[in-house]
C-alpha positions in Angstrom: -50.4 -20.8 38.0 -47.7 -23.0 35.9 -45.8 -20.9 33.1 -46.7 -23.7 30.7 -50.2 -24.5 29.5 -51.7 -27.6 27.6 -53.2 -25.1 24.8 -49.2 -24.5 24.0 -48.1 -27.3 21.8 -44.1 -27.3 21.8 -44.3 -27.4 17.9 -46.2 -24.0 17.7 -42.8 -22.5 19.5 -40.8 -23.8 16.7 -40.6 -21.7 13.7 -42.1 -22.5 10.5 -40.9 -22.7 6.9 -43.3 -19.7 6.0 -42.0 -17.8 8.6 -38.3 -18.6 7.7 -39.1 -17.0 4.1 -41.1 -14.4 5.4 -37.9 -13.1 7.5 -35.2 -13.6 4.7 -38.0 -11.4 2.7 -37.9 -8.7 5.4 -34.3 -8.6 6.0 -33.2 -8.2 2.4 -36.3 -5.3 2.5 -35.4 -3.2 5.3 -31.6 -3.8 4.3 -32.8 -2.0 1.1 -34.7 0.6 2.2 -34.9 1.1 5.9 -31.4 0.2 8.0 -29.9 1.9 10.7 -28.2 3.9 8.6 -31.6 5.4 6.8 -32.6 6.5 10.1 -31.7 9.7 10.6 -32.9 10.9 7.1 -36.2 9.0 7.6 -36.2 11.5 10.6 -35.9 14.4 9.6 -39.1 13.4 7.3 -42.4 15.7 8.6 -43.9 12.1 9.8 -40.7 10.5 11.0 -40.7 7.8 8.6 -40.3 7.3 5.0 -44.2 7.2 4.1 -43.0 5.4 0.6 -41.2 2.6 2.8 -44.1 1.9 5.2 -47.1 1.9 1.9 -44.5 -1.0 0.3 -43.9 -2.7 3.8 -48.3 -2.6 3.4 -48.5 -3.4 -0.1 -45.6 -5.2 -1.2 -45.0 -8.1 2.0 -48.7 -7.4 3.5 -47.0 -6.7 7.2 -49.5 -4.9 8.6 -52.4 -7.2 7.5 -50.6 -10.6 8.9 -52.6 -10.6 12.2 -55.9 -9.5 10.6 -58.7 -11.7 9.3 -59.0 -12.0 6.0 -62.6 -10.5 6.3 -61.5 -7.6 7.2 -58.8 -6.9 4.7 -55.9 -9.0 6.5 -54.1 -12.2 5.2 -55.5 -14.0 8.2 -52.0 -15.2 9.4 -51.4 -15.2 13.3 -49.3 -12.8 15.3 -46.8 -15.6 15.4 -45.8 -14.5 11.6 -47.0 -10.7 12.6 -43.9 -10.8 15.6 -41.5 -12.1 12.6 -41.9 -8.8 11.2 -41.8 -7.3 14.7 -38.2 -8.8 15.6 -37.0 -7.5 11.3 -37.9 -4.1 12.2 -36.5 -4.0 15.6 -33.4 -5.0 13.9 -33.4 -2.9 11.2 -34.4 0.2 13.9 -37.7 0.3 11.7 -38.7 3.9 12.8 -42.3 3.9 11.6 -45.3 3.5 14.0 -45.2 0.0 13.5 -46.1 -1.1 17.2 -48.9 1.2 17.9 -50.6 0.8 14.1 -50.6 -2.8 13.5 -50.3 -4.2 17.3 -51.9 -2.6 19.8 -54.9 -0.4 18.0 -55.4 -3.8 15.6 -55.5 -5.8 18.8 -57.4 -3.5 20.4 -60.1 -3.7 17.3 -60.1 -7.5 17.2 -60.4 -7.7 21.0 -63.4 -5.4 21.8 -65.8 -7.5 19.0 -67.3 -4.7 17.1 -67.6 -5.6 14.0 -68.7 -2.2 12.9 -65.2 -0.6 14.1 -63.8 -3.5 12.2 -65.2 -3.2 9.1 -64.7 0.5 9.1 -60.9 0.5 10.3 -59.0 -2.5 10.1 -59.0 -2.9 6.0 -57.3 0.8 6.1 -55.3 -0.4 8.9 -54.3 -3.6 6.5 -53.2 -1.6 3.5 -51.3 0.5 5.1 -53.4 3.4 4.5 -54.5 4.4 8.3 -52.1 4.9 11.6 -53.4 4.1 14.5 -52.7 4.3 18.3 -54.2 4.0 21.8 -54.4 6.3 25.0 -55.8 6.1 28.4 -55.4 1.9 28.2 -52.4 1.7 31.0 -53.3 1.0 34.5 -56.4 -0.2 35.8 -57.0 3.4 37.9 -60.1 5.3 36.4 -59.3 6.9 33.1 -58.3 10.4 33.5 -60.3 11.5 29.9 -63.9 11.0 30.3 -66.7 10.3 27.5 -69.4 12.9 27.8 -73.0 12.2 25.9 -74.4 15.3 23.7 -77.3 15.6 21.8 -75.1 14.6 18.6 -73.3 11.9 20.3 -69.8 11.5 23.0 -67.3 13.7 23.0 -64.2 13.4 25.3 -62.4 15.9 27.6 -59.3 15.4 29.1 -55.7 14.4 28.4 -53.0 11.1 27.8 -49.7 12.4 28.1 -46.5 9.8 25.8 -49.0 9.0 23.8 -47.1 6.5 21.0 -47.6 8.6 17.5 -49.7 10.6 19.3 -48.9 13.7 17.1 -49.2 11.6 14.0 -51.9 8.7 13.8 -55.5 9.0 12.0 -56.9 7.4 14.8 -57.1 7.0 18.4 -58.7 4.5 20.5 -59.2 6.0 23.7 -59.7 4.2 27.1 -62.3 6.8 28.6 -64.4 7.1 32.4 -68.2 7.0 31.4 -70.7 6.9 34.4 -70.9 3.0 34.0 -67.2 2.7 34.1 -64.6 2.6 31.7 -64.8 1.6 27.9 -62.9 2.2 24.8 -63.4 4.8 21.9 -62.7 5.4 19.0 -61.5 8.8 17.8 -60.1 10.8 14.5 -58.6 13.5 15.8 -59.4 17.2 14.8 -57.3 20.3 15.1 -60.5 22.2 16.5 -61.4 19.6 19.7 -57.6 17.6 20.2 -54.7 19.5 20.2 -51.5 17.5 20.1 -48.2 18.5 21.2 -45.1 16.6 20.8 -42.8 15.7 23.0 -38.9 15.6 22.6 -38.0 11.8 23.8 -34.5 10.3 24.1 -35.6 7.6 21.4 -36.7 9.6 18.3 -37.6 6.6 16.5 -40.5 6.1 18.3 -42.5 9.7 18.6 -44.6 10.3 21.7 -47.0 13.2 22.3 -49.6 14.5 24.2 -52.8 14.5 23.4 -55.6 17.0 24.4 -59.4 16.0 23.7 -61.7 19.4 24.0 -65.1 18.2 23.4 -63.7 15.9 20.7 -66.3 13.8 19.1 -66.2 10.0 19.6 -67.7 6.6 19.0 -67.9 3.4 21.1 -66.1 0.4 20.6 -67.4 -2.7 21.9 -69.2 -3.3 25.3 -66.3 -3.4 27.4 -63.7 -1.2 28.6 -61.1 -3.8 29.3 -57.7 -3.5 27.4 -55.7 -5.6 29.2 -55.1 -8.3 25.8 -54.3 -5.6 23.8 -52.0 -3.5 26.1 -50.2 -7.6 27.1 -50.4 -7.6 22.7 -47.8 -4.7 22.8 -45.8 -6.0 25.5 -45.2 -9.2 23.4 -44.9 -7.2 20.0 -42.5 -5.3 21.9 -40.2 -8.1 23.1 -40.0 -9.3 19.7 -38.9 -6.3 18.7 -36.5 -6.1 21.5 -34.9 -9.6 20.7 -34.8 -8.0 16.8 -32.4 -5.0 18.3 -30.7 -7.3 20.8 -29.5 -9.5 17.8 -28.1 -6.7 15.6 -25.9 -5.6 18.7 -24.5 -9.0 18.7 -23.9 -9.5 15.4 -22.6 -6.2 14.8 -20.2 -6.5 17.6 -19.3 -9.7 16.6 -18.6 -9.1 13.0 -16.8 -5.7 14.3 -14.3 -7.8 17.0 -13.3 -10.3 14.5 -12.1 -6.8 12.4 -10.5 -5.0 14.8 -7.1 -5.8 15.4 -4.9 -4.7 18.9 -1.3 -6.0 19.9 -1.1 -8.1 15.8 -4.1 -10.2 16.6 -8.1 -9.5 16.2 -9.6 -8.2 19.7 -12.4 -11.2 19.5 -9.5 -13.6 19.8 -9.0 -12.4 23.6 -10.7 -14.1 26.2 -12.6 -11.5 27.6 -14.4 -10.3 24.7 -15.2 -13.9 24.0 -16.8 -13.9 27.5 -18.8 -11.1 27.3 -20.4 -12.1 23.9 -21.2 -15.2 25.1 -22.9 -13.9 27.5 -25.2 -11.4 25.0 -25.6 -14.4 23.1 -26.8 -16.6 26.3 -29.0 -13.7 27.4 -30.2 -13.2 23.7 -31.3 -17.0 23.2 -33.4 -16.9 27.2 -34.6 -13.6 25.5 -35.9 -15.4 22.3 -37.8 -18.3 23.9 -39.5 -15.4 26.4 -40.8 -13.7 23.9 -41.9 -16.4 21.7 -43.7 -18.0 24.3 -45.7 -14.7 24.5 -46.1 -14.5 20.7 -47.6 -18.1 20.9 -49.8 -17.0 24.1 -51.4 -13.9 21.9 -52.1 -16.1 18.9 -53.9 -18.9 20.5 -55.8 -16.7 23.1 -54.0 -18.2 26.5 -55.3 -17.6 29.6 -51.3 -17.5 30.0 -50.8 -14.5 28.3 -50.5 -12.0 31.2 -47.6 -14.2 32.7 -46.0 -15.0 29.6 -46.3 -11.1 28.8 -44.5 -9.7 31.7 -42.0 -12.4 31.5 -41.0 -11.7 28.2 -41.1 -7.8 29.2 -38.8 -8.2 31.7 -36.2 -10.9 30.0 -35.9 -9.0 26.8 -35.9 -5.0 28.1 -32.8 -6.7 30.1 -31.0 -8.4 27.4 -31.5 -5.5 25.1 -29.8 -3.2 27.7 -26.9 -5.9 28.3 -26.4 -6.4 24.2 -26.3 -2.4 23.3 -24.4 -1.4 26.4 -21.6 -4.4 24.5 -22.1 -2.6 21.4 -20.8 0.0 22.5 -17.8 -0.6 24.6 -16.6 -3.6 22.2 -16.5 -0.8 19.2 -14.3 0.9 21.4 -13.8 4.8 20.6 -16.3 5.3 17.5 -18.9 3.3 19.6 -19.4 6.3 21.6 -19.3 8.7 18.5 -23.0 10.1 17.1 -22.2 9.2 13.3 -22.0 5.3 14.6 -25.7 3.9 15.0 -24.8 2.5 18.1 -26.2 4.8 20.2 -30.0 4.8 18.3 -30.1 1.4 19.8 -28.9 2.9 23.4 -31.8 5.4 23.3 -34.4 2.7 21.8 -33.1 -0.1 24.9 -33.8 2.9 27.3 -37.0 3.4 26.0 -38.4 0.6 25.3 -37.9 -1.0 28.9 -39.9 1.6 30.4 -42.7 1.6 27.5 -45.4 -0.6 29.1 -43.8 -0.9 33.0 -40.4 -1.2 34.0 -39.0 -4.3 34.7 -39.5 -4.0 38.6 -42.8 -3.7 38.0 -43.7 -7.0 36.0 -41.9 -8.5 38.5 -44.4 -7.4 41.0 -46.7 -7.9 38.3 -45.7 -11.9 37.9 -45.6 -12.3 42.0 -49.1 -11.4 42.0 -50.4 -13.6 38.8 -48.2 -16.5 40.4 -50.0 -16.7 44.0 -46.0 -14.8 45.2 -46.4 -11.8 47.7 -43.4 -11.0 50.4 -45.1 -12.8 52.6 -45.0 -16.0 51.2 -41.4 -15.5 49.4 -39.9 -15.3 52.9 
């Protein structure tokens, strides 16, 4: 399997004028109402977020409709312009449930063909008026919640445990064992039948929980049970989001060396800091083209997209761990202080590399798509 496929026109990797303006748009936005230094008051919020931020991020740019059809509600952009916004918030330490809403339950929608689900979820996924999120869709083991029939309908027993927004979201597509095999679900979540606990993570920016289902009533989505697109969807929403964070840590460390002054002359003048930035900034660029290789692979529908999505999973959880671990030695004492936000990007590099597999695993994971085993790599 070659990395590159004739479906992937070099052009499409380039990006556009529209995209250009929508990224000025959304940098001036969050650097107005949602930058790292709004995160902590967006946190101690009830929902985590400012709920006033996230219905203009809806209503105002359109984010979360870029990806969707315009039939249902959407602008009918692409995820290309969709992983624009992606790479903004990541910069910006966007704390809303951004990833789970508009990525992988939207994907997950689009992907399983039911136009009924459609029509009845993405519009209020578009204007911002509905979270979303998934459980039960990593792994191809048997689900571990399973979709009982009853007289009424399905209900679903069982558990996902770090479920994304798992406390918060208005809707959960679940991944659940029938006796046929798996398949997908579609759940609003009760008090009565799902009881959901939240967990205390290292990144609060991006809330987990887990979720209980006891009996809790359900609908079917689609035929198939397969959520491999969407789950590869996150991985490449993610990586743009990593190479978002990535580049603030550069900047910000550059901007703070050129500053800082030690023995009469700025600390970025000395050759060693100039080494290690370079390499952030080599790291950052491999980073980039990883991820929007993957971005390109989810818009178009590549058969790639497994190989490009691992790829970029591994490239960019890497280079966001290289470019925060330099943000905070290069700020020197206060980048190891709480009131600096150099540590919110610490915990979301930490997190965020073990989100969807670690980046052993999609090694593994690209030996295997590749025809590589240990066998033939000796």
């Amino acid at each position: 399997m070659h990395l590159r496929h004739p479906e992937i026109d070099p052009q499409l990797l380039s990006e556009t004028e529209e995209q250009r303006q929508l990224r000025a748009v959304l940098r001036d936005f969050f650097a107005e109402a949602s930058g790292p230094e709004d995160v902590r008051k967006h946190l101690a919020t009830p929902r985590g977020y400012d709920e006033a931020v996230w219905g203009r991020l809806a209503g105002e740019i359109g984010v979360h409709g870029l990806a969707i059809p315009e039939e249902y509600g959407g602008s009918g952009f692409t995820f290309a312009e969709l992983a624009v916004a992606l790479e903004e918030s990541g910069r910006a330490l966007y704390c809303a449930p951004l990833l789970p809403t508009v990525v992988l339950a939207a994907q997950a929608l689009l992907d399983a063909g039911d136009r009924q689900a459609c029509e009845r979820y993405l519009p209020r996924i578009a204007d911002g008026t509905l979270t979303a999120t998934v459980a039960g869709f990593q792994g191809d083991a048997a689900p571990a919640i399973s979709a009982e029939p009853t007289g009424s309908g399905t209900v679903l027993r069982g558990a996902a445990d770090f479920v994304l927004d798992g406390a918060g979201a208005n809707l959960i597509l679940v991944r659940a064992q029938t006796p046929d095999g798996p398949r997908v679900f579609a759940c609003e979540p009760a008090p009565d039948t799902c009881v959901r606990t939240p967990h205390r993570v290292l990144d609060e920016t991006r809330r987990q929980a887990r979720v209980e289902f006891h009996g809790a009533p359900a609908t079917p989505v689609g035929e198939s049970g397969n959520t491999a697109v969407a789950l590869d969807a996150g991985r490449a929403g993610l990586a743009a989001e990593q190479v978002g964070g990535s580049g603030h840590a550069l900047d910000a460390t550059a901007e703070f060396v050129a500053q800082r002054h030690q023995f009469g002359r700025a600390i970025g003048s000395f050759q060693a800091v100039k080494h290690r930035l370079a390499d952030v900034l080599v790291a950052l660029e491999a980073a980039r083209s990883a991820a929007t290789y993957a971005t390109a692979c989810v818009a178009l529908g590549s058969p790639q997209l497994p190989v490009a999505a691992s790829a970029a999973a591994a490239v960019c959880s890497e280079t966001f761990r290289l470019a925060t671990a330099e943000y905070v030695q290069l700020h020197g004492g206060i980048g190891f202080t709480w009131e600096h936000p150099a540590h919110l990007y610490v915990r979301r590099a930490r997190s965020a590399e073990v989100l969807f597999g670690t980046a052993e695993q999609h090694r593994a994971r690209l030996a295997a798509l590749v025809g590589l085993d240990q066998r033939s790599a000796a």
